[in-house]
N, C-alpha and C positions, 0 to 999 in steps of 0.2 A: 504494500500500500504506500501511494508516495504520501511524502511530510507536505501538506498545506505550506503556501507561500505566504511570509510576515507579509501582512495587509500594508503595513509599514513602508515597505523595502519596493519603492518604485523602479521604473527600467532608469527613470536618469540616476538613480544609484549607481548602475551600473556604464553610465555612460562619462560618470565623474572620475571615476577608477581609471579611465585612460587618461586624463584630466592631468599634466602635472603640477606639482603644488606650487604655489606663490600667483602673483597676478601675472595675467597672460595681456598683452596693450597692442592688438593687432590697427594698420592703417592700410592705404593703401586701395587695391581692390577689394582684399576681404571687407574692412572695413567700409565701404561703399558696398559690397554684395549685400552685405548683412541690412544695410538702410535702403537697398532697392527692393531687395525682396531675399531674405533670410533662407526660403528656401533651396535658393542657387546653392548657397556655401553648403547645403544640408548633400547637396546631388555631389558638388564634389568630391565630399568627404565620402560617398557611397564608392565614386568611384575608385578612389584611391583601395580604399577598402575591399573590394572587388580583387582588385590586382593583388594585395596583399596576402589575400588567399590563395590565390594561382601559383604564385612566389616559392608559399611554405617558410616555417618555419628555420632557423640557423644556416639566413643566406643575409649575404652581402648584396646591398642594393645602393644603385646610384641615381637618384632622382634629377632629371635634367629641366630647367626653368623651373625652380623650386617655389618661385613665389618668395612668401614668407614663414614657408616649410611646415605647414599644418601637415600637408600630404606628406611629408617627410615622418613626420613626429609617427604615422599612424604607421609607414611603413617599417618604421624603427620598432613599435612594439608588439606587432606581427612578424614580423621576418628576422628578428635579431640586430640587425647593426643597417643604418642606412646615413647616405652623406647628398646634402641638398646642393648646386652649381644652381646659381642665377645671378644674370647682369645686370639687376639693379639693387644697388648700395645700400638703400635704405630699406628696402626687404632683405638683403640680408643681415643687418644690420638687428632688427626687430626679430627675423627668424634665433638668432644665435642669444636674446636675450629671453627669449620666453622658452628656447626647448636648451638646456644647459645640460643634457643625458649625456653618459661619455657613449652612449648607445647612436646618438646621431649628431652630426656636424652639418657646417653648411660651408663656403667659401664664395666670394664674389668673380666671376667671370663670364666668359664666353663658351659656352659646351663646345665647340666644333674647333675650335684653335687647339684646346686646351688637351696637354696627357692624363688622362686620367687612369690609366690602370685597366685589369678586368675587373667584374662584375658578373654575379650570378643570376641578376636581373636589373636591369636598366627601365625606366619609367621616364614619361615625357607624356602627362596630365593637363601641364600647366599653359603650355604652346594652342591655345584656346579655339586659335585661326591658326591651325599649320597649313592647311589648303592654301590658303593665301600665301604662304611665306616663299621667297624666290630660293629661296637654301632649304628648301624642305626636305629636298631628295638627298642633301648633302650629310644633312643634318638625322636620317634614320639609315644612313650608310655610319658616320660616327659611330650612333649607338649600337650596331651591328659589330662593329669593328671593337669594342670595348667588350663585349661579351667573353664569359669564361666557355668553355664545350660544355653544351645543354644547360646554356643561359636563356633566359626570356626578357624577348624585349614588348613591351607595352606603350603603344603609341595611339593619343589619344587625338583628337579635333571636332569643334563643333562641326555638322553635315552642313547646314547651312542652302546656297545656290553656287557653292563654289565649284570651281570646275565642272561648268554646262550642266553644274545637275547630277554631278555622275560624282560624288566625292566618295563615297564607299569603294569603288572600281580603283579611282586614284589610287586611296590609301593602300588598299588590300595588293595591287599590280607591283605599286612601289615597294612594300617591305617583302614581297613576294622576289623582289632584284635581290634581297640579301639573305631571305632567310626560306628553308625549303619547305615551311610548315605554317601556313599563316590562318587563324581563326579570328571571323569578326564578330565584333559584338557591338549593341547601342546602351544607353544609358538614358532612359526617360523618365521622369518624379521618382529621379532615386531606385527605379529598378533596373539593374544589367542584365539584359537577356540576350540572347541570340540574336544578330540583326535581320528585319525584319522589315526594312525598311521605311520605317516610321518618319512620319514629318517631322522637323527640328529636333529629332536626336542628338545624343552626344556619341561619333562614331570611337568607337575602342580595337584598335588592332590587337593580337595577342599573337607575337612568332618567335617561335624555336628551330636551333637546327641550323646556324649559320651556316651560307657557304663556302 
């Protein structure tokens, strides 16, 4: 017979537990997500969390356009150890003051110049409009190239009308250049499913098996 649950003991109980102590002083996008509409930041965090599970437990993850490393934090307390890269200053700057875990780092630059190591999963959440970007193709060859053997890369971008309509084929053709296993997925009010081609998605790549 199971133990009845303390009437007490709500879910955000358990959503404080990932919470680390002290004040957290986010600005920026979150801080503007959060006064546009609160529930944008809520889909992020699904997806981050999403990949987190794909990842597994005691892997090294390297989170690319970090933001101000919320997605880092959550990747750090699923997967064991993760390091945030993003080019602006002052998000890292507020990332590195609110998650202080020796579990997750951040540092300021450019993903696609920079050496960064391998990795047994690489994440790229934060690139919101990668459809749009002229280095996009450059930029999921990098995170290809950083991979450990039977590393997972996870690339994310809003669907949008970018590329004539067709940004799911884009994505999926391109990380399909570097990796020999590519599975898509979308993202809508916080649920990842199979894509399925839903209007205004958030499309999610997910590939293993570089070339």
């Amino acid at each position: 017979m199971k133990a009845r649950k303390d009437p007490g003991h709500t879910q955000w109980e358990e959503v404080k537990k990932l919470v680390p102590e002290g004040n957290i002083a986010f600005g920026g996008e979150v801080r503007d997500g959060f006064h546009r509409d609160a529930a944008s930041v809520l889909r992020v965090v699904s997806r981050y969390k999403f990949a987190a599970r794909l990842i597994g437990g005691g892997k090294k993850v390297l989170d690319a356009a970090c933001g101000e490393g919320l997605g880092t934090w959550l990747l750090a307390l699923e997967c064991g150890r993760a390091h945030g890269v993003e080019a602006d200053e002052a998000a890292v700057g507020r990332a590195q003051r609110n998650f202080s875990d020796p579990k997750v780092s951040f540092e300021r630059g450019d993903f696609i110049s920079r050496e960064t190591g391998l990795w047994d999963a690489i994440v790229t959440l934060g690139a919101v409009r990668l459809a749009v970007r002229d280095d996009a193709e450059e930029l999921v060859e990098k995170l290809t190239s950083c991979l450990e053997p039977g590393g997972v890369a996870i690339v994310g971008t809003e669907a949008g009308e970018d590329r004539d309509g067709k940004t799911r084929e884009w994505l999926e053709k391109m990380m399909l250049g570097c990796l020999a296993h590519v599975f898509m997925f979308e993202e809508q009010a916080g649920l990842v499913r199979a894509a399925a081609g839903c209007p205004g998605a958030y499309l999610i790549g997910v590939g293993c098996r570089k070339r």
